[in-house]
N, C-alpha and C positions, 0 to 999 in steps of 0.2 A: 552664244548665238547658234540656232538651229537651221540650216536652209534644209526648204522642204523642195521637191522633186517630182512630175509626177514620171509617171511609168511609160514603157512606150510599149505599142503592140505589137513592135516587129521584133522577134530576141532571137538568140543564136545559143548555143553551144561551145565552152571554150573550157573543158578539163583541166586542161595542160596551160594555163595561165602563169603557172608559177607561182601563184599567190595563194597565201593560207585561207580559207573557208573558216566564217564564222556561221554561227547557229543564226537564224533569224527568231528573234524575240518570241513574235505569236505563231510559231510554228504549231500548236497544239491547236490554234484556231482555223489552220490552213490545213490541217488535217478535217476539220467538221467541213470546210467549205469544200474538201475535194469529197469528201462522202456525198454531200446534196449535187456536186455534179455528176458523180459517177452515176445515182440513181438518176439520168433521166437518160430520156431516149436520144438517137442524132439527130430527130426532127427537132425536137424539145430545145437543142441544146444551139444548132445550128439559128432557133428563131430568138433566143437567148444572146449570141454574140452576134446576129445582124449580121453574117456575115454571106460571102457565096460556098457555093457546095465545093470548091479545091481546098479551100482552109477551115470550113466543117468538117471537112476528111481529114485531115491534117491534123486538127485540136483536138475530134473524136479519138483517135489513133494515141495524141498523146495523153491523152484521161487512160487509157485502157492499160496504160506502164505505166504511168507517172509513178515516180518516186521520190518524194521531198528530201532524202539526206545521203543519197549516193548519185555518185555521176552528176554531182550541182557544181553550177558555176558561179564567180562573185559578182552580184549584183550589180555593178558599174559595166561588167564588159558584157552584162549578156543582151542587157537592150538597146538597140539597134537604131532609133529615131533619132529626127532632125538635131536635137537639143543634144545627145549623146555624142551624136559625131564633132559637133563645133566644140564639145569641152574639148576632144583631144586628149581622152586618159593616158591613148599608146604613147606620149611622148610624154607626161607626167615623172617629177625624178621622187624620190623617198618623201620626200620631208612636203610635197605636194599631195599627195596618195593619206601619211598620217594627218595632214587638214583635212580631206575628203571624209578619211573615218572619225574623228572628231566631230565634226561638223554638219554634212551632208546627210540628207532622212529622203530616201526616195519611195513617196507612196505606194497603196497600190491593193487595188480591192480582195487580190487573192492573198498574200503576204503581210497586210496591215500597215507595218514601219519596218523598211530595210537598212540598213547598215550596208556602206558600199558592199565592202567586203562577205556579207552572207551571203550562202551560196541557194542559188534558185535553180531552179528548172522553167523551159519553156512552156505558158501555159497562155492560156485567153481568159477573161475576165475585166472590162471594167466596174469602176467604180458602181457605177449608174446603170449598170445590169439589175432585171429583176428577177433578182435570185432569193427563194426565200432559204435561211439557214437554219436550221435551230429553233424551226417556230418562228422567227421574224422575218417583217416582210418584204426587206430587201438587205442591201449590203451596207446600206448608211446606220439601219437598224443593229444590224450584227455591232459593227464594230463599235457604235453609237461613240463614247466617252473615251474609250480605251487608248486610242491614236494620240489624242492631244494630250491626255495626262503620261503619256512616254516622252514626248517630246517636250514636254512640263516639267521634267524629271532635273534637267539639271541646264542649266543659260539664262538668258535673262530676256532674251527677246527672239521672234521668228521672222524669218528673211522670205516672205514667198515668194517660190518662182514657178510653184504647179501653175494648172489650171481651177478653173472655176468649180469642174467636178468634183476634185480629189480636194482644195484646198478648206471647203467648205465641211471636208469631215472634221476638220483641226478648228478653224475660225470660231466657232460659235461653241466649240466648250473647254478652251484656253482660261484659266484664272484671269479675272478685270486689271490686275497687275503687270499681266507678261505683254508687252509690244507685240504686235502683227503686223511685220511692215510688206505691202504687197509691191513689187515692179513692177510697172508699167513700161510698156517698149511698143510706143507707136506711133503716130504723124497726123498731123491736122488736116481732115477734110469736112471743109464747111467752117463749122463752128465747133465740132467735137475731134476728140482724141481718140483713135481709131487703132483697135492692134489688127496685123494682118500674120493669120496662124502661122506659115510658113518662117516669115520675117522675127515674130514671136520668138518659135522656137529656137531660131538659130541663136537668137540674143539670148534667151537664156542659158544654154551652153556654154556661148563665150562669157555671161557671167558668172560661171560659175569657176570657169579655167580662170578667169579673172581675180576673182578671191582666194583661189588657192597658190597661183601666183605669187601673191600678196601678202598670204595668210591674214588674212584681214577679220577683223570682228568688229570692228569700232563702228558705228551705224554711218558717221559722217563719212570715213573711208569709200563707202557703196556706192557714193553720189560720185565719186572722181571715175567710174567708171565712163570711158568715152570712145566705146569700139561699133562701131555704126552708129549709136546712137549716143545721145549727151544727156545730161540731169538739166530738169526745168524746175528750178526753185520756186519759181510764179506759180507752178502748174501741182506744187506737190504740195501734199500736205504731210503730216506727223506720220498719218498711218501709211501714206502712197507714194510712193516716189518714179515723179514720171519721167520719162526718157524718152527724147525724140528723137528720131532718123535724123543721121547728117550725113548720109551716105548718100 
């Protein structure tokens, strides 16, 4: 079993973690993507991340040092969003940490497929930037196949907890063999099943503390999960397994 992750925008700096830095995989390919950002302008780059002019200043600043394999931090402690804080890594004991590096793939348009443990630097980029790299015309382009046939590489099925953005680079060039099971974490308004971001994120988080808890792989294990929310048998199918607020 693979769970996929996706990234968050807000990351930090943390050297001094204690913990050994592994290489990330497509680091050769996060070197072509930090060249096509280095060459544009901070107009270019600032209408590129959507962002405001304090952290166009900020992201421009960190292009202009970036360095991919000194002063990096491991991948679980450097991003900072809702989904990160609910896992709770800082209270994580050993044998929690080696299920994360087993197990956990946390996406992510500028790095490809992380490994908790690989060490990043703070940078901006999502998925769904239009960034051309290498001649292609965006970043779903770049990485096209690559992403899924990593995660292809060895388990039998994928647990998703990204987003729609990021999950969709893996979805559609997965082997017709390998399971894609997505969660669903949301509540009924009307007639439909409804996810709300915030509430989302946190739930996946605490599924993820959940499974490593657990050290869990078994697909029927996923469903006993019942931390805000519960598994709706009715409502899920092979590929989806829905969970409703009981909070």
């Amino acid at each position: 079993m693979k769970i996929i992750l996706s990234p968050a925008k807000k990351m930090n700096m943390d050297v001094d973690s204690g913990f050994s830095v592994t290489t990330p995989t497509f680091l050769e390919e996060t070197k072509e993507i930090l060249s096509a950002l280095q060459e544009k302008s901070p107009e270019e780059l600032q209408k590129l991340w959507k962002c405001n002019d304090s952290i166009a200043k900020l992201n421009v600043e960190r292009l202009r040092y970036m360095d991919l394999e000194r002063n990096v931090t491991p991948a679980i402690f450097a991003y900072e969003g809702i989904q990160y804080q609910y896992m709770s890594v800082n209270v994580f004991e050993e044998s929690q940490f080696d299920y994360l590096n087993d197990h956990l793939r946390i996406l992510s348009g500028f790095y490809g497929v992380l490994k908790p443990f690989d060490g990043v630097t703070p940078y901006r980029l999502e998925m769904q930037a239009k960034l051309s790299v290498s001649g292609t015309k965006d970043l779903y382009a770049f990485w096209d196949d690559a992403l899924a046939k990593e995660l292809a590489l060895d388990g039998d099925f994928i647990l998703n907890l990204a987003s729609k953005e990021y999950s969709k680079t893996i979805e559609k060039h997965l082997p017709k063999e390998m399971d894609f099971i997505t969660c669903v974490f949301g509540e009924i308004v009307g007639d439909k099943i409804v996810e709300k971001g915030t509430m989302c994120k946190m739930a996946r988080g605490r599924m993820v503390r959940y499974l490593a808890e657990n050290h869990i792989t078994d697909k029927e294990d996923i469903k006993k999960f019942n931390i805000g929310y519960q598994y709706q048998e009715e409502l899920s199918t092979k590929n989806q397994f829905v969970f409703l607020r009981s909070e």
